[in-house]
C-alpha positions in Angstrom: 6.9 -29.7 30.5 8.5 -26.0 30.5 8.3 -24.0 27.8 11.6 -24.6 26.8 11.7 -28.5 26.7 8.8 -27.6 24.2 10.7 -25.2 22.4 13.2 -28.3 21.5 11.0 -29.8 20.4 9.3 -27.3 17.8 12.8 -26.9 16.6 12.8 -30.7 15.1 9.3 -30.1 14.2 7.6 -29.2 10.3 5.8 -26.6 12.6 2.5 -26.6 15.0 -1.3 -27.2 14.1 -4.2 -26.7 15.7 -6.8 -28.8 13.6 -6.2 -32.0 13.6 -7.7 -32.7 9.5 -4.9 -29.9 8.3 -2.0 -31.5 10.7 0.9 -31.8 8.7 3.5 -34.7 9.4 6.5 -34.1 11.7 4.5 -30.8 13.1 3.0 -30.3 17.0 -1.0 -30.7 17.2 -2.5 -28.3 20.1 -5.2 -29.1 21.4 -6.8 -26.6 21.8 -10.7 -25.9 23.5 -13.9 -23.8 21.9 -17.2 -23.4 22.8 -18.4 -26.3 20.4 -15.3 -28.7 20.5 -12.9 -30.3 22.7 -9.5 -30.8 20.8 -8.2 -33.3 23.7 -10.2 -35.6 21.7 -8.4 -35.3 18.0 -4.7 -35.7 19.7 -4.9 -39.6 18.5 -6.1 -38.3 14.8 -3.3 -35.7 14.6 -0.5 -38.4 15.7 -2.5 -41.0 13.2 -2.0 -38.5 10.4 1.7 -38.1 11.5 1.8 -35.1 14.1 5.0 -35.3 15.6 3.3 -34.9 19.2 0.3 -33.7 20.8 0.3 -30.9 23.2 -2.8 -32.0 25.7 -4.7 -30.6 28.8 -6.9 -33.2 29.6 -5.1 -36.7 31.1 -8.1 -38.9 29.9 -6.2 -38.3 26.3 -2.9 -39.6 27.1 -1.5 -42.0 24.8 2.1 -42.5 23.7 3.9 -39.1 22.0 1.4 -37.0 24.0 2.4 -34.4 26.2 0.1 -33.7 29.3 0.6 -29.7 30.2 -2.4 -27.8 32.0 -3.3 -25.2 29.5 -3.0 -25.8 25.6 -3.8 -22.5 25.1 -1.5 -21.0 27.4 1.3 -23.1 26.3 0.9 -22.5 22.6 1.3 -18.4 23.4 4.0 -19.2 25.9 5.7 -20.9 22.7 5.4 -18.4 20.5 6.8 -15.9 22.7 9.9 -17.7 23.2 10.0 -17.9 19.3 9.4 -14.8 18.6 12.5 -13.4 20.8 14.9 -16.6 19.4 14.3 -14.8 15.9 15.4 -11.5 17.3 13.6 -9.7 14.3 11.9 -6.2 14.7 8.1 -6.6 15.1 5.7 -3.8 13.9 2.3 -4.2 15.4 -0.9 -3.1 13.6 -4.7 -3.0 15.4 -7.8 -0.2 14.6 -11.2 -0.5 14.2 -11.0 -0.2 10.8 -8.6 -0.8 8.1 -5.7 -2.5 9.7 -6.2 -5.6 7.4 -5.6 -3.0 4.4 -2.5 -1.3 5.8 -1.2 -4.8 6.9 -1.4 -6.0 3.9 0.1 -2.7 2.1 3.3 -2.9 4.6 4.1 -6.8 3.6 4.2 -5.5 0.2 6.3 -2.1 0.4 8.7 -3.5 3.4 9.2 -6.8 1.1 10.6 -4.6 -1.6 13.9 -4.2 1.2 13.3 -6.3 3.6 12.2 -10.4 4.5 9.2 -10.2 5.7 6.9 -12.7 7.3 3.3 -11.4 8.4 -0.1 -12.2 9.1 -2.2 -14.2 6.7 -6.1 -14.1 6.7 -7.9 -13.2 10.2 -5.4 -15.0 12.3 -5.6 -11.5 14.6 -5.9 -13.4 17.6 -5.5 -14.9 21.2 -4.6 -18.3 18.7 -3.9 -16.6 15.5 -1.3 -14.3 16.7 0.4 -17.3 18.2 0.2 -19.7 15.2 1.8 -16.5 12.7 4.9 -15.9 14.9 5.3 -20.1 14.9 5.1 -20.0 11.3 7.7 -17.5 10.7 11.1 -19.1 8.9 14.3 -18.2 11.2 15.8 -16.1 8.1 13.2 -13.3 7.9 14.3 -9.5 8.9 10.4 -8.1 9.3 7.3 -9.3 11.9 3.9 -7.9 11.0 1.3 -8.7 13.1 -2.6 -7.6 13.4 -4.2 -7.1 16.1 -7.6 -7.8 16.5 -9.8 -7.6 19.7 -13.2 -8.2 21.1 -12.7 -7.5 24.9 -10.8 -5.6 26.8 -7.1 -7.1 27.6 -7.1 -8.6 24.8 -4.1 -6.3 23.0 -2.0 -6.5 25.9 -1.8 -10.1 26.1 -1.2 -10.2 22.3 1.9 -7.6 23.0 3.1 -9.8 25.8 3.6 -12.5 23.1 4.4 -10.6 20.3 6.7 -7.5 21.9 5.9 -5.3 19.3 9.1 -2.8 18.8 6.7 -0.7 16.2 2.7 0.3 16.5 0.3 1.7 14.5 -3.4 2.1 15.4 -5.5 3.3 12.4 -8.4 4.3 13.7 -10.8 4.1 16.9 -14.3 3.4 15.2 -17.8 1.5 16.9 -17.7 -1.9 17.0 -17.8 -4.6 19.1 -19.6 -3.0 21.4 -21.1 -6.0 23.0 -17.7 -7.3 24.2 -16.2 -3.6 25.6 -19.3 -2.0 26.7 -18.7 1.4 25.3 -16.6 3.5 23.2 -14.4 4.8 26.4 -13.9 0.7 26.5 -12.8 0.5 22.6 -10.8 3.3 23.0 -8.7 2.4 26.1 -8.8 -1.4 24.2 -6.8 -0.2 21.4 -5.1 2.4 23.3 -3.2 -0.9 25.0 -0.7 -0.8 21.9 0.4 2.3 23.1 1.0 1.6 26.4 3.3 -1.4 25.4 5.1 1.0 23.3 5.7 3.4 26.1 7.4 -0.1 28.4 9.2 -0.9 25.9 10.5 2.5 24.4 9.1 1.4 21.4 7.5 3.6 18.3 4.1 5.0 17.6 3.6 5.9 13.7 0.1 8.2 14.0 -2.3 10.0 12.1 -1.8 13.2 13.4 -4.8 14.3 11.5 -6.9 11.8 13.8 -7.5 14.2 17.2 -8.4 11.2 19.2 -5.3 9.2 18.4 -2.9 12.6 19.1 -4.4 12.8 22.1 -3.8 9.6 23.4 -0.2 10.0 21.5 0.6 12.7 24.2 -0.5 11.5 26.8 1.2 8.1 26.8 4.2 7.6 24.1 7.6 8.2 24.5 8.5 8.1 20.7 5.8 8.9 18.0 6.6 9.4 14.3 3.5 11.3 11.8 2.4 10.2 9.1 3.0 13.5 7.7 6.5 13.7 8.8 8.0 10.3 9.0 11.5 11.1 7.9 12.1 14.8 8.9 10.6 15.7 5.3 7.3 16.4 4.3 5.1 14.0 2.7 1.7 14.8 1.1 -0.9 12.1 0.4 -3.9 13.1 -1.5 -7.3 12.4 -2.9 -7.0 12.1 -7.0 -11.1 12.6 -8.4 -12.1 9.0 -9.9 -14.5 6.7 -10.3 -14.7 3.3 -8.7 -10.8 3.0 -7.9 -8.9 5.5 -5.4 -6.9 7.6 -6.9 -4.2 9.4 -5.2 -0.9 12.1 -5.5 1.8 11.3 -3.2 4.6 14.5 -2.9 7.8 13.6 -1.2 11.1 15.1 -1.6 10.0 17.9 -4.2 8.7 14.9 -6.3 5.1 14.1 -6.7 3.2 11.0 -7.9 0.1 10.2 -9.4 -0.9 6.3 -8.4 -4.2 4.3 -9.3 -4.7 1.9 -6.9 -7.0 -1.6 -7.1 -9.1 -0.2 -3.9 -12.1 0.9 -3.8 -13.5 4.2 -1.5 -11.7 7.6 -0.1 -11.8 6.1 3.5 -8.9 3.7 2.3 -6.6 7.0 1.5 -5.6 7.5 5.3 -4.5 3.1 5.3 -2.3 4.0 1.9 -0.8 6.7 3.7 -0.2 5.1 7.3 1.3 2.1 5.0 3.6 4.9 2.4 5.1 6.8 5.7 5.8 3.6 7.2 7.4 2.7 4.4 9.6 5.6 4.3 9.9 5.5 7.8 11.6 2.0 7.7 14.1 3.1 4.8 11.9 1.9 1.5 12.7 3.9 -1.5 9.9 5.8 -2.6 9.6 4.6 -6.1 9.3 1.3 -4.4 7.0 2.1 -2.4 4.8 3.6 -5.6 5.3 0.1 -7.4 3.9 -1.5 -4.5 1.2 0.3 -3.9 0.0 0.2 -7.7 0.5 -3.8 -7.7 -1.3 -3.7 -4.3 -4.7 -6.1 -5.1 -7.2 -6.4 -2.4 -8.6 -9.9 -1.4 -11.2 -11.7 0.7 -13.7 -9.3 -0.4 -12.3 -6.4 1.4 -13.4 -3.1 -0.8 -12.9 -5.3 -3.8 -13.7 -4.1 -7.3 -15.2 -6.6 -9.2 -16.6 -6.8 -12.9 -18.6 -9.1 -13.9 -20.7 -9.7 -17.1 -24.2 -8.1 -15.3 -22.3 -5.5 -13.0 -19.8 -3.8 -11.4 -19.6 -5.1 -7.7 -18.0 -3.1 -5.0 -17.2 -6.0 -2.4 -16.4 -4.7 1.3 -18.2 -7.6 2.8 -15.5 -9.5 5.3 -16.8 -7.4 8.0 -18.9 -4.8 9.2 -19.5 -2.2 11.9 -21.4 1.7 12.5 -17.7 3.1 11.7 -16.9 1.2 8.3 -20.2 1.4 7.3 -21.0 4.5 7.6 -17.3 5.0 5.5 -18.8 2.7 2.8 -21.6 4.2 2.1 -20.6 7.7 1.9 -17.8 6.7 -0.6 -20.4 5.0 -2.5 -23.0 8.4 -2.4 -20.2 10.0 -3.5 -19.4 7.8 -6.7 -20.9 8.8 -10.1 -22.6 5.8 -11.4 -25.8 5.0 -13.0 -27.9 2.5 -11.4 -26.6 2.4 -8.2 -27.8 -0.5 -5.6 -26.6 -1.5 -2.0 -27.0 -4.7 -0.3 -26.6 -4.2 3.7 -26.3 -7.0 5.8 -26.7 -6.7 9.7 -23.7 -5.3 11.5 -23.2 -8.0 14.8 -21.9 -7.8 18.0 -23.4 -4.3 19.3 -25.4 -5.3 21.9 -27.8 -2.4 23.2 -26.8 -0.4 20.4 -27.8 -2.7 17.8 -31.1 -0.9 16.8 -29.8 2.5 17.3 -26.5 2.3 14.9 -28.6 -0.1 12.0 -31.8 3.2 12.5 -28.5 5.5 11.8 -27.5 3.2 8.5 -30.7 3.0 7.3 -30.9 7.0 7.0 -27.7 7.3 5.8 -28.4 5.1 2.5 -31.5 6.8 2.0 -30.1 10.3 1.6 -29.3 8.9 -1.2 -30.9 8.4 -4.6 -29.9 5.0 -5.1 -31.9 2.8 -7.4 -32.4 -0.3 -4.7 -31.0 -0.6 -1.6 -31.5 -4.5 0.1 -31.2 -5.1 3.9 -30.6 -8.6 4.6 -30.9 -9.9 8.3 -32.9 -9.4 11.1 -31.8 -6.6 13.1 -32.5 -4.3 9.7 -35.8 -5.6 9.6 -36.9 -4.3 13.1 -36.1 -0.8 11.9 -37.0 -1.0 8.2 -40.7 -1.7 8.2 -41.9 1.6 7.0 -38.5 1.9 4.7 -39.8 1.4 1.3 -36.4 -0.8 0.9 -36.7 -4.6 0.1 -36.1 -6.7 3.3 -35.0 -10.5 3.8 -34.4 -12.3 7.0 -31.4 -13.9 5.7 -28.9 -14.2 2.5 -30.5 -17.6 2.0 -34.0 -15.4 1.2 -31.6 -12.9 -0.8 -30.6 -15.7 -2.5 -33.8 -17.2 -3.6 -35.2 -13.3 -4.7 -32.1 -12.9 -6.7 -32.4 -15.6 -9.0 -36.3 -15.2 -9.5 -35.1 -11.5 -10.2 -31.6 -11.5 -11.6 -29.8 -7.6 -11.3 -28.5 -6.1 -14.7 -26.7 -3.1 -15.5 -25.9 -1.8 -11.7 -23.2 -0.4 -9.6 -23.6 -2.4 -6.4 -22.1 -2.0 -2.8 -22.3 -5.5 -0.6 -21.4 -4.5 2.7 -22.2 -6.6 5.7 -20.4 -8.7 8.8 -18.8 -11.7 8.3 -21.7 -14.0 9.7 -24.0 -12.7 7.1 -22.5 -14.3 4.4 -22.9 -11.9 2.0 -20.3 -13.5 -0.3 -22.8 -16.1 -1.2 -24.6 -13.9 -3.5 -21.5 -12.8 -5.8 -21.9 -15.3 -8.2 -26.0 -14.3 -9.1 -24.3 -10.9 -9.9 
């Protein structure tokens, strides 16, 4: 069936699915493969729970309202793409190493104040999340955000190819993933593929011009690139505001400056308020809107998260973790002027070689500090913290089991760890 034929048929549909428990009625079930699972064989549960049809590679699974292609996968992008230029919208793309789930989520709320905007939602950053948050997009909106995310090398490309991003930012180039791009010449030119759709496409860069690595690569291959510190041919002026726990900042644009207090957590967020503020004023937001926005602005899925509970004040940055937004972490944290300070590090994944080198490098880091406790859950901490003094478990499950033998009180704490840690398991015992 060609892509079009399909597209007919998403037009009559609720909308697409790719788990066949969550299928909604009248919407197309993918079936989709993963190293664990074989969705060819859930096409007869989605069409029991009322899938419209089901989009199928394998012929074993053919049945009546299924429709036999030869790559789910394939077709499910090649879908989205065709959506995505029926809806004729701009499309501002948004990858980094760091931070572009912050500055995502910033823009949905300062372009919403003009514009209908439709963007992504949770970690659907993806070869399949990308996809599945263009499909989901109503035909009335005026506004595409989409994150990036990437693991290998050609991976932002092909996102672009579906997506056609008319806008880019890249907030950072940091250390991670190491494992997938072999290097950080390899994350570099991996993120560096936004730009290089840009320059096809005559699209725009917004930059950090105060990020050397980012300038350069700015030069060398955009067309059209906008500063963060110039983004309408006037001066704007974001700044660090002393605080405590929340980020502070002054914002002076226009001869007016404004003091905001903002429900993040750590001065590495600052340059993710400003990429999201010029933006902002880039795309025609008043700036007063842009303030309220900011201000309202609550972080979730414990991404530098402040939370107070009735035993302490928890600084949650736990959805992920790497060298680069570790290392930004903790030096907010040694920065902050709190009693009773303690940090709970889980293992940073997917860096390969690197691995005991960049956990060494963390370990020192925390420990220039005077910090009351500092716990390293995981096993690639314990190979370099034998000597360490610091408490050590093999997993949160162990963490788990100390913390409710030993209950914290009274504490400042910084949870910081990758994803498949789990770290989130312990918030409640605090």
């Amino acid at each position: 069936m060609k892509t079009e034929q399909l597209y007919s048929l998403f037009k009559e549909s609720t909308g697409v699915a790719t788990d066949s428990r969550k299928v909604g009625k009248g919407q197309i079930f993918f079936a989709l493969w993963g190293d664990k699972y074989n969705g060819n064989k859930y096409a007869s549960e989605a069409l029991a729970r009322g899938a419209l049809c089901a989009v199928i590679d394998d012929p074993l699974f053919e049945t009546e309202n299924t429709i036999l292609v030869d790559d789910c996968l394939f077709e499910l992008q090649a879908l989205a793409a065709h959506y995505r230029k029926e809806l004729g919208v701009p499309v501002l793309a948004i990858t980094g190493t760091n931070g572009k789930t912050t500055t995502k989520e910033l823009l949905a709320g300062i372009l919403s104040k003009k514009l209908r905007v439709h963007y992504t939602q949770g970690n659907l950053n993806n070869h399949i999340g990308v996809p599945l948050t263009i499909l989901s997009a109503p035909l009335d909106i005026e506004m595409l955000i989409i994150e990036m995310g990437a693991s290998h090398l050609g991976e932002i490309r092909t996102l672009c190819v579906i997506a056609k991003p008319d806008y880019g930012i890249i907030t950072n180039i940091g250390t991670a993933h190491i494992e997938g791009f072999g290097s950080m010449d390899g994350v570099t030119r991996a993120k560096s593929e936004l730009y290089e759709h840009l320059r096809k496409v005559n699209g725009i860069a917004l930059y950090n011009e105060k990020d050397q690595l980012l300038t350069e690569k700015i030069f060398r291959i955009i067309n059209r690139a906008v500063p963060f510190s110039d983004p309408t041919g006037t001066d704007l002026i974001v700044d660090l505001i002393p605080s405590d726990v929340n980020l502070k900042i002054s914002v002076t644009y226009l001869h007016h400056t404004y003091s905001l207090s903002t429900n993040l957590f750590g001065s590495y967020n600052l340059e993710n308020v400003r990429a999201a503020i010029a933006t902002g004023l880039f795309l025609g937001v008043d700036i007063k809107d842009i303030v309220d926005a900011v201000e309202k602005y609550q972080p979730a899925n414990n991404r530098s998260q402040i939370k107070i509970t009735k035993n302490n004040t928890l600084i949650c940055d736990s959805y992920n973790a790497n060298p680069t937004s570790m290392y930004l972490s903790i030096s907010s944290f040694i920065k902050l002027k709190a009693e009773n300070k303690v940090v709970i590090l889980g293992d940073m994944l997917e860096l390969g070689e690197k691995s005991n080198e960049e956990h060494l490098k963390i370990l020192k880091l925390v420990q220039s500090d005077f910090v009351r406790n500092i716990f390293l859950v995981g096993t690639e901490f314990q190979k370099v913290s034998a000597k360490s003094g610091c408490k050590s478990f093999q997993n949160t499950d162990k963490l788990i089991e100390f913390l409710k033998s030993e209950p914290l009180k009274g504490n400042t704490i910084l949870i910081k760890g990758s994803r498949g840690m789990g770290l989130e398991k312990i918030y409640d015992l605090l």
